[in-house]
Wavefront OBJ file of the C-alpha trace (Angstrom):
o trace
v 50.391 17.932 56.592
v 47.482 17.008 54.690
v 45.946 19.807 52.867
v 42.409 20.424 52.698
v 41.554 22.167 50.325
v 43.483 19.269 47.787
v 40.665 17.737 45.720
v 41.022 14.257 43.054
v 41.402 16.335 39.405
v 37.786 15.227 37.344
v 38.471 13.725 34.132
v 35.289 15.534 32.108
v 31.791 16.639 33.561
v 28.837 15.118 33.784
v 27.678 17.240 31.118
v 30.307 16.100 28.305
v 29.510 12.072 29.516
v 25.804 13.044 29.088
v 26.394 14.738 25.712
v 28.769 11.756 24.327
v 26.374 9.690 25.259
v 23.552 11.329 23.508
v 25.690 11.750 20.206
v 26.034 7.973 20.133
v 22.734 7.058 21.275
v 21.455 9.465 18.154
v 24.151 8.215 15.852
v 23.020 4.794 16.905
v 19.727 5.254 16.758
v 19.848 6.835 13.393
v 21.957 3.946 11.533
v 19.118 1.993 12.792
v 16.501 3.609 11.799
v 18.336 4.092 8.378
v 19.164 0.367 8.184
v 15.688 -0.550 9.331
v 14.122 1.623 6.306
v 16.494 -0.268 3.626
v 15.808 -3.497 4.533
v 11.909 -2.498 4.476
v 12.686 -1.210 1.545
v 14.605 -3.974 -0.175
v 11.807 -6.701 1.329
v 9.366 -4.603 -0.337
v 10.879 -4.895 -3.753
v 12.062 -8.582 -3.367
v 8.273 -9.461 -2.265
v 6.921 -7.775 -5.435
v 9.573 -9.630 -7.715
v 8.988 -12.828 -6.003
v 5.369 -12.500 -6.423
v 5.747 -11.745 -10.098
v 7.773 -15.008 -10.153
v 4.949 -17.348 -8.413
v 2.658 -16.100 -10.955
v 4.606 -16.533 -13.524
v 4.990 -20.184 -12.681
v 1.832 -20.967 -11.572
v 1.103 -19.719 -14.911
v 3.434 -21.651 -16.841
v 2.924 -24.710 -14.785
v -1.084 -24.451 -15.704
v -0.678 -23.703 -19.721
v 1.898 -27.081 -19.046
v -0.690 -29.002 -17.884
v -3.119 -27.827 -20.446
v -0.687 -28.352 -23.426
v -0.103 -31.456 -21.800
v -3.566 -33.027 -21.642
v -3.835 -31.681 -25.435
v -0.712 -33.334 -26.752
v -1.872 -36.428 -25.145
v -5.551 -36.611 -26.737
v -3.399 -35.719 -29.836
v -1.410 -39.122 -29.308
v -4.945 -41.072 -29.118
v -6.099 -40.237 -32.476
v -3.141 -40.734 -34.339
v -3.468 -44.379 -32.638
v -6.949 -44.560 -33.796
v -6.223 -43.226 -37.691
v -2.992 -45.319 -37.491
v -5.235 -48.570 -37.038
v -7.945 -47.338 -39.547
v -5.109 -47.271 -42.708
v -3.275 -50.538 -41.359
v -7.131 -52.338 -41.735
v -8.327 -50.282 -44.469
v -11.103 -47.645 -43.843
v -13.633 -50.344 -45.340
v -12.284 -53.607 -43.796
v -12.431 -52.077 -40.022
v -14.836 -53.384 -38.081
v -17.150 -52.824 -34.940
v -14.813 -55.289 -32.936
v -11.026 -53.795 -34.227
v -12.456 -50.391 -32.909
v -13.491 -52.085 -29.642
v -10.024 -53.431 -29.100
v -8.083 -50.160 -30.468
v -9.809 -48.530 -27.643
v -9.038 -51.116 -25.153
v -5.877 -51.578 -25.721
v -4.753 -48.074 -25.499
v -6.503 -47.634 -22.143
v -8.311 -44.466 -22.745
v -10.973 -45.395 -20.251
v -8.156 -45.772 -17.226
v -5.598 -43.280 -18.308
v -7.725 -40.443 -19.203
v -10.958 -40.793 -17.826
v -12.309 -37.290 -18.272
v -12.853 -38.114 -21.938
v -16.430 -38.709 -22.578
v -15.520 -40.995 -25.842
v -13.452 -42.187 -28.990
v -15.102 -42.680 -32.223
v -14.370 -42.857 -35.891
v -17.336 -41.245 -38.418
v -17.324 -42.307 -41.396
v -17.350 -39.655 -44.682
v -20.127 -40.534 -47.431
v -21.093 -39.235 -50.714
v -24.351 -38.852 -51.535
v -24.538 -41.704 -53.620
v -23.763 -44.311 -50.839
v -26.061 -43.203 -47.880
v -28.095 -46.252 -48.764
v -25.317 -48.940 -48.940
v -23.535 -47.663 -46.176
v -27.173 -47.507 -43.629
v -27.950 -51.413 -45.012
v -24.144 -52.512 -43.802
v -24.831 -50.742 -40.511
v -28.071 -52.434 -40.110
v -27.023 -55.744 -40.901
v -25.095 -55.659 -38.125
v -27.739 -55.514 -35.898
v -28.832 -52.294 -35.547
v -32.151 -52.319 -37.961
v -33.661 -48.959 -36.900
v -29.705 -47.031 -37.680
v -30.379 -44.156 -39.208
v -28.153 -40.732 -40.139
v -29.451 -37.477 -38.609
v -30.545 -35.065 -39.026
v -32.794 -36.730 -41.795
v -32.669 -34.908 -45.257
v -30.940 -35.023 -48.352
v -27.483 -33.472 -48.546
v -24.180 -33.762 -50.935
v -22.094 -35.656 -48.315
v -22.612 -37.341 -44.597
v -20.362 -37.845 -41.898
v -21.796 -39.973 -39.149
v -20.484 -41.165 -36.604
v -20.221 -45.189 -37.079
v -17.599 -46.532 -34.224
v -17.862 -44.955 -30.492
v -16.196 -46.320 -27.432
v -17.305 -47.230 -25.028
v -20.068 -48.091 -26.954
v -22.816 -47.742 -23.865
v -26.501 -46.178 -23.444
v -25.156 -42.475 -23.638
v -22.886 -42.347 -26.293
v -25.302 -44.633 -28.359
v -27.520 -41.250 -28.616
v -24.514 -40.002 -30.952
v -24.926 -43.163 -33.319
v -25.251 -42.337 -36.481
v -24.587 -38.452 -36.321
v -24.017 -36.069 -39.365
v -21.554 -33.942 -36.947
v -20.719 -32.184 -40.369
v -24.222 -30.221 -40.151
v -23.574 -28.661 -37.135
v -21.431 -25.145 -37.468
v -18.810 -25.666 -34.916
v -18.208 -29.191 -35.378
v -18.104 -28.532 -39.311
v -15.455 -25.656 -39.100
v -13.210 -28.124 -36.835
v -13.452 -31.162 -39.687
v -13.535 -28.305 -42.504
v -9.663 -27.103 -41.301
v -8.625 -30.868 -39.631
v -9.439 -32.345 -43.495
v -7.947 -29.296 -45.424
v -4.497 -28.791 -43.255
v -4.159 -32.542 -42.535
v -4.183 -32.222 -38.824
v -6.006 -31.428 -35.707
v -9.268 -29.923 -35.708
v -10.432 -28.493 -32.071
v -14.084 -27.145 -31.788
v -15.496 -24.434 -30.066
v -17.873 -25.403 -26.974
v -20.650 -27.173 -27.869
v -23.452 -29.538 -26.557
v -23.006 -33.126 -27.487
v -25.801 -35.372 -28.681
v -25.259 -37.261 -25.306
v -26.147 -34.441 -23.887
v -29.148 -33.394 -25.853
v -32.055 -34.502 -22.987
v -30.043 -32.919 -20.157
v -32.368 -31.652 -17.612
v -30.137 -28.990 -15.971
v -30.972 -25.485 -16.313
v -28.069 -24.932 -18.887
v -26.683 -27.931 -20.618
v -23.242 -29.057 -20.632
v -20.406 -28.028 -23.265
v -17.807 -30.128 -24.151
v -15.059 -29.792 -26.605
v -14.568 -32.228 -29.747
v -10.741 -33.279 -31.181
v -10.938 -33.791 -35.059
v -8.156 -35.860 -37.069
v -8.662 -36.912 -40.294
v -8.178 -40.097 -42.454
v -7.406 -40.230 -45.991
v -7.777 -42.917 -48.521
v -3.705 -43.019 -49.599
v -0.972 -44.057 -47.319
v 0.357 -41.148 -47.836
v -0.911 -37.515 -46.677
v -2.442 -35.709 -49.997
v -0.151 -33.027 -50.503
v -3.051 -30.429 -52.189
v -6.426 -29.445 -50.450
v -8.008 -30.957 -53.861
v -6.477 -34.004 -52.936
v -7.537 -34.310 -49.262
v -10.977 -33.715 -49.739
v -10.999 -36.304 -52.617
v -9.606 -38.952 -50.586
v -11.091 -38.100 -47.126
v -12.579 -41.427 -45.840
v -13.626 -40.145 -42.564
v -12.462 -38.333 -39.006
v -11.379 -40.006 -35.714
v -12.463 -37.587 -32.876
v -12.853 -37.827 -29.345
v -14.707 -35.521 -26.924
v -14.064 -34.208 -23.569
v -15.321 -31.437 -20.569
v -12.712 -29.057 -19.618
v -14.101 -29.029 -15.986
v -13.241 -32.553 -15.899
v -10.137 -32.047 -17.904
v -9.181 -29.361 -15.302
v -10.164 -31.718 -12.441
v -6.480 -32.205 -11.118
v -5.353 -29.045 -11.405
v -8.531 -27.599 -9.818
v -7.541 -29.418 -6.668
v -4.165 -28.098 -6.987
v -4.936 -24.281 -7.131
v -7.872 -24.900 -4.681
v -4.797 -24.845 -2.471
v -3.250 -22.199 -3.117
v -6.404 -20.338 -3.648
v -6.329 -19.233 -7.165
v -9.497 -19.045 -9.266
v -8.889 -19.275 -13.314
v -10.770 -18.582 -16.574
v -10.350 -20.762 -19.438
v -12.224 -18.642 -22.700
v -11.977 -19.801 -26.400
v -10.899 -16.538 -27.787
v -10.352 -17.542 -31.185
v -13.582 -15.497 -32.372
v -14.488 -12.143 -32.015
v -16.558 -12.813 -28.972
v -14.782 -15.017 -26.214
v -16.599 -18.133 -25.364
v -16.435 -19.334 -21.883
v -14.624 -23.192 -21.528
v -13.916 -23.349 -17.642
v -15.002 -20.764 -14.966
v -12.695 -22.279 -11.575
v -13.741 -20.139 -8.263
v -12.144 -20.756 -5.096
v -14.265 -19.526 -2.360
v -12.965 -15.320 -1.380
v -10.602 -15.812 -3.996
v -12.039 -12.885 -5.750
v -12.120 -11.316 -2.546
v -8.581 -11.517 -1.739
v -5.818 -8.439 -3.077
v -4.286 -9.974 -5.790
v -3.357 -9.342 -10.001
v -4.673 -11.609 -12.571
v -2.338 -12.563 -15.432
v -3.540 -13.763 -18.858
v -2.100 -15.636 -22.038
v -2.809 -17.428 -25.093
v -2.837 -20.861 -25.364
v -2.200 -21.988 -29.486
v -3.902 -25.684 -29.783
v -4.317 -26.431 -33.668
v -6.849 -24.211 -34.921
v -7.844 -22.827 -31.725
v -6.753 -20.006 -29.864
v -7.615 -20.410 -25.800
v -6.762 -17.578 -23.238
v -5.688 -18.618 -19.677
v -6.674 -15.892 -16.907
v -5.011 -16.867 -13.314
v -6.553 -14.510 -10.268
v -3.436 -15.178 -8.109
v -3.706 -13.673 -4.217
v -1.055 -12.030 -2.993
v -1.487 -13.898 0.477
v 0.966 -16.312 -0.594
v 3.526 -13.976 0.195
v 2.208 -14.417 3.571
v 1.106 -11.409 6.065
v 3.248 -8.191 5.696
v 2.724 -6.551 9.103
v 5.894 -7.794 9.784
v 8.063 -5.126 7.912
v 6.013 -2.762 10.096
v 6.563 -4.569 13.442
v 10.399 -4.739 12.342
v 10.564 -0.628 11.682
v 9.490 -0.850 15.417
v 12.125 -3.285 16.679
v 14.568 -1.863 15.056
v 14.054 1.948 16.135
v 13.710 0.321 19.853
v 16.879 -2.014 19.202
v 19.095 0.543 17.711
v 21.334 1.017 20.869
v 22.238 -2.774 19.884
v 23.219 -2.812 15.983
v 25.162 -6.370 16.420
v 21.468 -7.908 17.067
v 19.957 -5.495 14.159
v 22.514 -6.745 11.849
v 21.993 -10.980 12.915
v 18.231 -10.492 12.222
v 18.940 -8.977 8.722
v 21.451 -11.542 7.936
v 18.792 -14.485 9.386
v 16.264 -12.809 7.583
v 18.224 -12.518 4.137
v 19.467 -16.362 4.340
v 15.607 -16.969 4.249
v 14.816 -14.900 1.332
v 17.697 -16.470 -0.256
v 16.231 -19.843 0.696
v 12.364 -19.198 -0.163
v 14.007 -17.989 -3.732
v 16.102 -21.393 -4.038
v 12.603 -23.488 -2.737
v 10.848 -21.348 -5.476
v 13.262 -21.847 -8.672
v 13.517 -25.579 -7.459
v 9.729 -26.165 -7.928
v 9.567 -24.476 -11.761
v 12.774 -26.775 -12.730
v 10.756 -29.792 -10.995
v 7.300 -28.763 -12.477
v 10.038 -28.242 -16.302
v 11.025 -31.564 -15.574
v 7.614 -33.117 -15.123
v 6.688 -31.962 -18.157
v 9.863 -32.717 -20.163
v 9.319 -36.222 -18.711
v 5.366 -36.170 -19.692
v 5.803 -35.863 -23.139
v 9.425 -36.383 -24.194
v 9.709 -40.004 -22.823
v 5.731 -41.178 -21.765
v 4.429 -40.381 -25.257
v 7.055 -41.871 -27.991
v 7.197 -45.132 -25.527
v 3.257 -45.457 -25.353
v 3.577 -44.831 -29.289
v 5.845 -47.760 -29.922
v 3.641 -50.144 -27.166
v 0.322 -49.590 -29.814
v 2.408 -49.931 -32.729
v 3.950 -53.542 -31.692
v 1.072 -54.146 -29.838
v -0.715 -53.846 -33.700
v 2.108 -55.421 -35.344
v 1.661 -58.766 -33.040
v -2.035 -58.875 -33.060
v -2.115 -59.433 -36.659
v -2.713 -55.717 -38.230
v 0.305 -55.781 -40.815
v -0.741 -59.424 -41.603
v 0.377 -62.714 -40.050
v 3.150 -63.585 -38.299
v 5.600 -66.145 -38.771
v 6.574 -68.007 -35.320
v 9.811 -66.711 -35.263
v 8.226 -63.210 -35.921
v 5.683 -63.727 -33.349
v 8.885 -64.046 -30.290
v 10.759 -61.147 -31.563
v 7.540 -58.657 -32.078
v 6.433 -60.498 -28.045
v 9.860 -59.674 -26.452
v 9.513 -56.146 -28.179
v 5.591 -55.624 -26.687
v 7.378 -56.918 -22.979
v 9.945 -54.912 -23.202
v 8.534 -52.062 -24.191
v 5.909 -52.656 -21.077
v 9.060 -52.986 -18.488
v 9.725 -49.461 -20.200
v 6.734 -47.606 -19.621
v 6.220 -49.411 -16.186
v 9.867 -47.863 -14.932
v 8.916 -44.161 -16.485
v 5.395 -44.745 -15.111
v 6.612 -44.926 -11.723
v 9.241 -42.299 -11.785
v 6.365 -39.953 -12.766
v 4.481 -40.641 -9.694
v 7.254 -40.477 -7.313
v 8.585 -37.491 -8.919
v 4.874 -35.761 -8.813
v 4.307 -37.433 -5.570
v 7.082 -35.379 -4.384
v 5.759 -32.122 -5.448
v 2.513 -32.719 -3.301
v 0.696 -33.674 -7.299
v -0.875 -36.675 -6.444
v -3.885 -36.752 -4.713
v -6.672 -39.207 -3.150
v -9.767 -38.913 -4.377
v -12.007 -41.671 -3.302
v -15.227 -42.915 -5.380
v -17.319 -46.594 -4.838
v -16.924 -49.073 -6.656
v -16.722 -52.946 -6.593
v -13.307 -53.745 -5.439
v -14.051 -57.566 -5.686
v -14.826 -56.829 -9.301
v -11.896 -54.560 -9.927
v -9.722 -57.393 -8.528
v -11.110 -59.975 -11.241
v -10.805 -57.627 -13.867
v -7.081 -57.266 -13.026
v -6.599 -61.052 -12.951
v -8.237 -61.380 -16.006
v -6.151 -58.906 -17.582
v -3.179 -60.504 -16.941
v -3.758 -64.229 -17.775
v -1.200 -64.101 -20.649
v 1.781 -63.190 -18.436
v 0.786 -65.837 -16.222
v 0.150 -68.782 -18.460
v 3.279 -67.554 -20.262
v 4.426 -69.283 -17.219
v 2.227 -72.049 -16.950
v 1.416 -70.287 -13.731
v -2.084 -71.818 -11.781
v -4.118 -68.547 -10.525
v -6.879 -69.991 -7.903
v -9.067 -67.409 -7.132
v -11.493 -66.824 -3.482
v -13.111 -63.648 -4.222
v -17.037 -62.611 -3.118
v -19.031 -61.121 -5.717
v -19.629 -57.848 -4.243
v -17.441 -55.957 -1.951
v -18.271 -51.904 -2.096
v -15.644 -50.261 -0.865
v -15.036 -46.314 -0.873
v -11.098 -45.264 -2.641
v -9.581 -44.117 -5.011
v -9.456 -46.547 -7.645
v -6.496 -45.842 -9.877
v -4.155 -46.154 -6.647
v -5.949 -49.619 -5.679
v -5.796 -50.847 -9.126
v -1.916 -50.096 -9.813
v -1.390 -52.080 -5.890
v -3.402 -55.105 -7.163
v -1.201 -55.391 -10.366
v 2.004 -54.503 -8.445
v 1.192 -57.532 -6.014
v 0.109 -59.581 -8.948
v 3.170 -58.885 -11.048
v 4.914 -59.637 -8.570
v 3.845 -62.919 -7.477
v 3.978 -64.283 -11.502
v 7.713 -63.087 -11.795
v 9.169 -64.730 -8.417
v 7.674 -67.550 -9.349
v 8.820 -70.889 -11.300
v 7.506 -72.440 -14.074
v 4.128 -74.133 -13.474
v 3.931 -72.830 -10.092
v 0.405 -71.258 -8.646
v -0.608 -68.463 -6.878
v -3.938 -67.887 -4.858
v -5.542 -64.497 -4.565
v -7.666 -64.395 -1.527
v -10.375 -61.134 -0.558
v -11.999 -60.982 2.309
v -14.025 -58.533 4.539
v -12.429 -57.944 8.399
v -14.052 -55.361 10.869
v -14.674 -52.623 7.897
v -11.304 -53.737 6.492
v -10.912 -55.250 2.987
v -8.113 -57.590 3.027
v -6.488 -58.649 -0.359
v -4.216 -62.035 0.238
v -1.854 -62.556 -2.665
v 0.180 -65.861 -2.028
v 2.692 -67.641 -4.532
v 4.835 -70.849 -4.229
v 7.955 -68.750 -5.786
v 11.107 -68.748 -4.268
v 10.819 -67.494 -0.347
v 12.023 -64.168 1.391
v 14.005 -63.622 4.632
v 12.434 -62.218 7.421
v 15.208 -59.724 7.719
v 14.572 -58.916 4.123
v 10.776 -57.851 4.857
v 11.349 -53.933 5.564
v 14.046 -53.544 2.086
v 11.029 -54.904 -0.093
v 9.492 -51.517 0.634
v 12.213 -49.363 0.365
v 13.174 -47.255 -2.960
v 15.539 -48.370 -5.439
v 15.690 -51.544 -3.574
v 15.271 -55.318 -4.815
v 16.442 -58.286 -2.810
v 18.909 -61.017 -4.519
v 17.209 -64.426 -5.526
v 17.451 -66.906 -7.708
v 14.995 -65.094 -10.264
v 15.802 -60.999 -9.408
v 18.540 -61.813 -12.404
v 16.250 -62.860 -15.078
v 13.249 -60.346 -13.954
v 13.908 -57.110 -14.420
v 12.744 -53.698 -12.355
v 13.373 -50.518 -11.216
v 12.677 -51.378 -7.377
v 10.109 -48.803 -6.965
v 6.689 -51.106 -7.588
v 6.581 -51.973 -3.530
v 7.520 -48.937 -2.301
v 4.920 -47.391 -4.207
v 2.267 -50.105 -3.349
v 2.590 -49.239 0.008
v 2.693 -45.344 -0.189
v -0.766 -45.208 -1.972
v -2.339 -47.907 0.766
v -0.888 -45.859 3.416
v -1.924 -42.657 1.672
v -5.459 -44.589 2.497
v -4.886 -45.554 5.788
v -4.402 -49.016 4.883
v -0.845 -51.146 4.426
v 0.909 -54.397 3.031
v 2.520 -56.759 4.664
v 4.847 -59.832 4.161
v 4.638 -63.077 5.322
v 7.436 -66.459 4.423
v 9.006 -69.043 5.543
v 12.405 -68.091 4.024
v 12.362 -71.217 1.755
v 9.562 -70.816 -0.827
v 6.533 -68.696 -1.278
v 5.534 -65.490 0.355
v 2.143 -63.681 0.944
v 1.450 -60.279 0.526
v -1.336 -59.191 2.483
v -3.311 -55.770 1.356
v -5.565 -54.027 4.020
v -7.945 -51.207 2.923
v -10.550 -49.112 5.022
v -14.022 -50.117 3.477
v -14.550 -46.488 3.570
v -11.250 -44.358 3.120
v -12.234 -41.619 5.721
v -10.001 -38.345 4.512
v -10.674 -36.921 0.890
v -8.016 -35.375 -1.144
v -5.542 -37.162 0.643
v -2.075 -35.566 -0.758
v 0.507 -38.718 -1.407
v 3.816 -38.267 0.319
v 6.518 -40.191 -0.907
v 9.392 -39.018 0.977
v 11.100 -41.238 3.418
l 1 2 3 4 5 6 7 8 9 10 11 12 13 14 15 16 17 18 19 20 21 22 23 24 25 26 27 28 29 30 31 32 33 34 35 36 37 38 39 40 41 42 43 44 45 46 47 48 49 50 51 52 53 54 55 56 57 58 59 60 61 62 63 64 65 66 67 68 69 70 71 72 73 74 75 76 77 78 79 80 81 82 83 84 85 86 87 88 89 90 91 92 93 94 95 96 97 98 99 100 101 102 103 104 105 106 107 108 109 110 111 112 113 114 115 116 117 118 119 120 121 122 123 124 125 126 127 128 129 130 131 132 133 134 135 136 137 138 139 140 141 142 143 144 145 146 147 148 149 150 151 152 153 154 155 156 157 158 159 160 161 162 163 164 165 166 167 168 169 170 171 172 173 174 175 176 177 178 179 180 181 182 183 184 185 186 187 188 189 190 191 192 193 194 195 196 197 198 199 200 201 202 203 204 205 206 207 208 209 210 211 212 213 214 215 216 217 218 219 220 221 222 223 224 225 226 227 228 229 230 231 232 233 234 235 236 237 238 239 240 241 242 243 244 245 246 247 248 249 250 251 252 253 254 255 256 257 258 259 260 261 262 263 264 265 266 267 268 269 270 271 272 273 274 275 276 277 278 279 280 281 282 283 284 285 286 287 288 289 290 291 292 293 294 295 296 297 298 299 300 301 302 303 304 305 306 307 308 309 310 311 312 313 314 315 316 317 318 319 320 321 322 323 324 325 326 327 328 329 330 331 332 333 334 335 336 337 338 339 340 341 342 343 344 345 346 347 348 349 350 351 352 353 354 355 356 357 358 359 360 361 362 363 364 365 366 367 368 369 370 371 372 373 374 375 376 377 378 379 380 381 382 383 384 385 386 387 388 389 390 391 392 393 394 395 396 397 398 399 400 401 402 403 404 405 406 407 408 409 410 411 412 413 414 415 416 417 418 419 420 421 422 423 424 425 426 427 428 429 430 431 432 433 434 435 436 437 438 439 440 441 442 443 444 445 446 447 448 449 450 451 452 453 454 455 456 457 458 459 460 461 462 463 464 465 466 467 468 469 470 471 472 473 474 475 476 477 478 479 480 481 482 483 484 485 486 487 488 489 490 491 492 493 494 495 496 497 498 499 500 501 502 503 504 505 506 507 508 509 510 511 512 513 514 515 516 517 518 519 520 521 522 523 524 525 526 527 528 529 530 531 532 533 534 535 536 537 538 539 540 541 542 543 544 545 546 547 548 549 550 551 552 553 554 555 556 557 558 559 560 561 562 563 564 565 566 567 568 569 570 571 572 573 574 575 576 577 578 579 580 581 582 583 584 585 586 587 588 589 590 591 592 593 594 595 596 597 598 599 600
C-alpha cells in the first residue's frame, strides 16, 4: 500500500547549490581579476623595456649612419693625399685632380658633398711665383683672398667639380678664417682629420636667404716626406698643403630624414665641442614634438670634433594602450571561463615574444649593414683607386706584361665591389632602406654618358656599340636606380657577347613611356629561361656564363628598381643568338618616396 506521506530524500538545498555556486563564481572571478592585473602589469613593464630598446636602436642605428658617412668622406681624402705624394705636391696638375675626382665617383656616390679640393700651403716668399703659375694657366685675374700681406697662405688651388659656384672659392686663404684655421691648425699638427665647426662657405657668400647656409669642412693634410713627420716641428716644416672637402648635414642627413620621417622622430644634431653648442641639423617631423615621448642624447667623437645626437622618439610606436584597459574589462566579465583567459594570455605572450624576436632581428640586420658598410665596401674601394693609380701611370710606366696583371687586378677588383654593391642594396632593400626619390633630368643624356663610360670594356671586346638615342628626353626618376639598370643591361649585353660582335642601344618615347632597347648578337636565351633571368641567385648556363663571372643578382635588381617605378624589363630571343632587353619607364614616376621591396 503506497504510502503517502513517503517523499524522494533531497540531496542538498537550494541554498547550499546557490552558495557553492557563489564560492566558485567569486573564486573564479577573483583568479581572474588577479590574473588580469599581472598580465597588465607585466605588459606594462615589457612595453617600457621594449620602448627603451627601440630607442636605443634607433639611436645606435642613427650615430651608425653618421659614423658611417664620416668614415667614408675620411676614405676620399686619403685617395686625394694618396695621389698628391704619388705625383709630387708640385708636379700635380689641374687635369690629375680632375681625374682623381672622377675616378673615385664622388659626384655619384656621395652627392651631398658640395666639393673636393686640394689648397695649396705657401710661405710668404712664394705668393708671387705661385699666383704667376696659376695665371699662366689661364686664369689671369687669380688672385689669393683676402688681399694683404701675411707669413703664410693656404688657398685653395684644385676644386671639383670645378663649376660657376665652387669657382667663388678659387683662390681662398681658408687659413684666415677662425674655424677653418683651428680644423687645419690640429689636422697639420696630429697628422689626421681636421673637422670644422659650421660655417658659411665662400660659395655661399651672395646667398640671398634670410640666414645663409652652414656647411661643414673635412681637413687632411699633406706633407712633403713619404713618410708622416713624427714631431709637430716636423709637420709644420714639411706641410705642402690640405685636401678637404665640404658638405651640408641636412643633405648629409637626407636618407635618414626620410627614414625617421616614418617613424616620426624629430632629431638634433649640435657641435658641442665648445662651450656653447652650435646647431648642425634641426630634423622636425610634423606633431612630433607634440606626441608623449623621451628624448635620448649622446656624443658622437669624429676627429677633433665632438657632435651630440638628440632623438625625440614617440612612444606611439608602441602602438595605442587602451587595450590593457579594455582587457581588465574582458577579463573581469570572462572570469567564469579561465580556459579562454588563459589562451588569450598565451596568444598574447607568443606575440610579445615575436615583436621582441622582429625587434632584435632588425639591430643585428641594421649591425650587419654597417659591418658590411665599412668592413668590406671601404678596403675594396681602397684597393680599386690604388690599382686604378698604379695602371694609369702614377707609380711610373708600365711594362706590357705589367699593364695585364695591374688590368686583371682593376677587373677583378670591379667584379668585387659590383657583388658587395649589390648585396648592400638587397640587404637594405630588405629593411625598407632604399627609397625612390625622383628628380628631372635628361635620361637620353644619362644613357650616353653610361655608354661612354664603358667603351673600354666593350672595345676590350672589339664589341660595335650603334647608338639611336634623341637628344633630349626629360623624364622625372630617380636617377641612381635608372643609372645602375642602364649599366646592368649594358654589362650585360658586352659579356654574353663574342668577340667583335655589336650591340644597338635604342631610346624611344611611347604614350608617356620611355623605352630603353638594349639588343646584342651574343649567344641567345630560351624562352623558358625568360622568368630565371630575374630571379635571385640565378644565372642561366651558356656557352659564356663559365668565363663571365657574377653573383646573379644584377637582373633581379634591374627589375626591382623599374618596378619600384612602375616601369619593367623584358626579354625578347630567338633561342639561337642575341636577345633584347627592353626597359620601360613612366616619363613622370607618379609616387615619391617609393620604398624598394625586394622580397619575392
Amino acid at each position: 500500500m503506497k504510502n503517502r506521506f513517503l517523499h524522494p530524500v533531497t540531496k542538498g538545498s537550494p541554498r547550499d547549490v546557490t552558495t557553492a555556486a557563489a564560492i566558485v563564481s567569486i573564486l573564479l572571478a577573483a583568479v581572474g581579476i588577479l590574473s588580469t592585473y599581472l598580465y597588465i602589469h607585466s605588459t606594462q613593464s615589457e612595453q617600457a623595456t621594449k620602448y627603451q630598446q627601440i630607442k636605443q636602436q634607433q639611436y645606435r642605428a642613427s650615430a651608425n649612419y653618421i659614423n658611417g658617412k664620416l668614415a667614408n668622406y675620411s676614405q676620399i681624402l686619403l685617395s686625394g693625399a694618396t695621389a698628391v705624394n704619388v705625383k709630387g705636391s708640385e708636379a700635380i696638375s689641374r687635369d690629375d685632380w680632375a681625374t682623381f675626382f672622377k675616378t673615385s665617383r664622388v659626384a655619384t656616390a656621395f652627392p651631398e658633398i658640395l666639393g673636393v679640393g686640394y689648397a695649396t700651403y705657401i710661405p710668404s716668399g712664394a705668393l708671387d711665383s705661385h699666383v704667376e703659375a696659376v695665371r699662366s694657366e689661364g686664369f689671369p685675374d687669380y688672385r689669393i683672398t683676402p688681399v694683404g700681406e701675411r707669413s703664410e697662405y693656404t688657398a685653395i688651388t684644385y676644386i671639383e667639380p670645378f663649376d660657376d659656384v665652387n669657382r667663388k672659392a678659387f683662390g681662398y686663404d681658408m687659413f684666415t678664417e677662425p674655424t677653418r684655421r683651428q680644423a687645419m691648425t690640429a689636422a697639420r699638427d696630429k697628422a689626421s682629420f681636421g673637422l670644422t665647426g659650421p660655417v658659411v662657405l665662400k660659395q655661399d657668400d651672395g646667398s640671398t636667404t634670410k640666414e645663409k647656409p652652414k656647411s661643414v669642412l673635412l681637413y687632411y693634410p699633406v706633407y712633403r716626406a713619404a713618410l708622416v713627420p713624427e714631431s709637430i716641428e716636423d709637420r709644420r716644416q714639411n706641410l705642402v698643403g690640405y685636401v678637404y672637402l665640404a658638405f651640408r648635414i641636412q643633405d648629409m642627413m637626407a636618407e635618414k630624414n626620410t627614414e625617421l620621417s616614418k617613424l616620426g622622430i624629430s632629431y638634433e644634431l649640435t657641435d658641442a665641442t665648445g662651450t656653447i653648442p652650435a646647431p648642425l641639423s634641426n630634423y622636425q617631423v610634423p606633431g612630433g614634438k607634440n606626441s608623449k615621448g623621451d628624448d635620448l642624447s649622446g656624443k658622437l667623437k669624429s676627429s677633433n670634433r665632438m657632435w651630440q645626437l638628440t632623438l625625440h622618439i614617440p612612444k606611439t610606436l608602441l602602438g595605442s594602450s587602451a587595450g590593457t584597459v579594455t582587457m581588465f574589462v574582458g577579463g573581469v566579465s570572462a572570469s567564469i571561463l579561465l580556459g579562454g583567459l588563459v589562451f588569450t594570455l598565451l596568444k598574447l605572450r607568443i606575440g610579445q615574444v615575436k615583436s621582441q624576436h622582429d625587434l632584435e632581428l632588425q639591430r643585428t640586420r641594421d649591425e650587419l649593414l654597417a659591418l658590411a658598410s665599412h668592413q668590406l665596401r671601404t678596403p675594396a674601394s681602397s684597393v680599386r683607386q690604388y690599382v686604378g693609380m698604379l695602371e694609369q701611370g702614377y707609380f711610373g710606366e708600365l711594362n706590357k706584361e705589367q699593364a695585364a696583371i695591374a688590368h686583371k687586378a682593376y677587373q677583378s677588383n670591379d667584379r668585387q665591389l659590383e657583388i658587395i654593391d649589390q648585396l648592400l642594396y638587397v640587404a637594405k632593400a630588405d629593411a625598407n632602406q632604399l627609397i625612390v626619390q625622383p628628380s628631372s633630368f635628361n635620361l637620353a643624356g644619362v644613357t650616353r654618358d653610361i655608354i661612354d663610360s664603358m667603351a673600354q670594356t666593350y672595345q676590350a671586346k672589339s664589341i660595335t656599340v650603334k647608338k639611336t638615342i634623341p637628344k633630349e628626353l626629360p623624364v622625372l626618376a630617380d636617377e641612381r636606380f635608372v643609372r645602375m639598370i642602364i649599366e646592368n643591361l649594358l654589362s650585360n649585353a658586352v659579356k654574353y657577347s663574342f668577340e667583335k660582335g655589336s650591340i644597338h642601344v635604342k631610346l624611344t618615347e611611347q604614350d608617356n613611356l620611355a623605352q630603353l632597347v638594349v639588343s646584342d648578337s651574343g649567344v641567345g636565351i630560351a624562352e623558358s629561361d625568360y622568368e630565371k633571368l630575374f630571379k635571385k641567385f640565378s644565372r642561366i648556363p651558356n656557352e659564356l656564363s663559365t668565363k663571365e663571372g657574377g653573383s646573379g643578382l644584377g637582373l633581379y635588381l634591374a627589375r626591382r628598381f623599374a618596378l619600384a617605378h612602375g616601369g619593367d624589363i623584358t626579354v625578347q630571343s630567338n633561342g639561337q643568338h642575341g636577345a633584347s632587353f627592353t626597359l620601360t619607364l613612366p616619363i613622370y614616376t607618379k609616387t615619391e618616396h617609393n620604398v624598394i621591396q625586394l622580397t619575392e
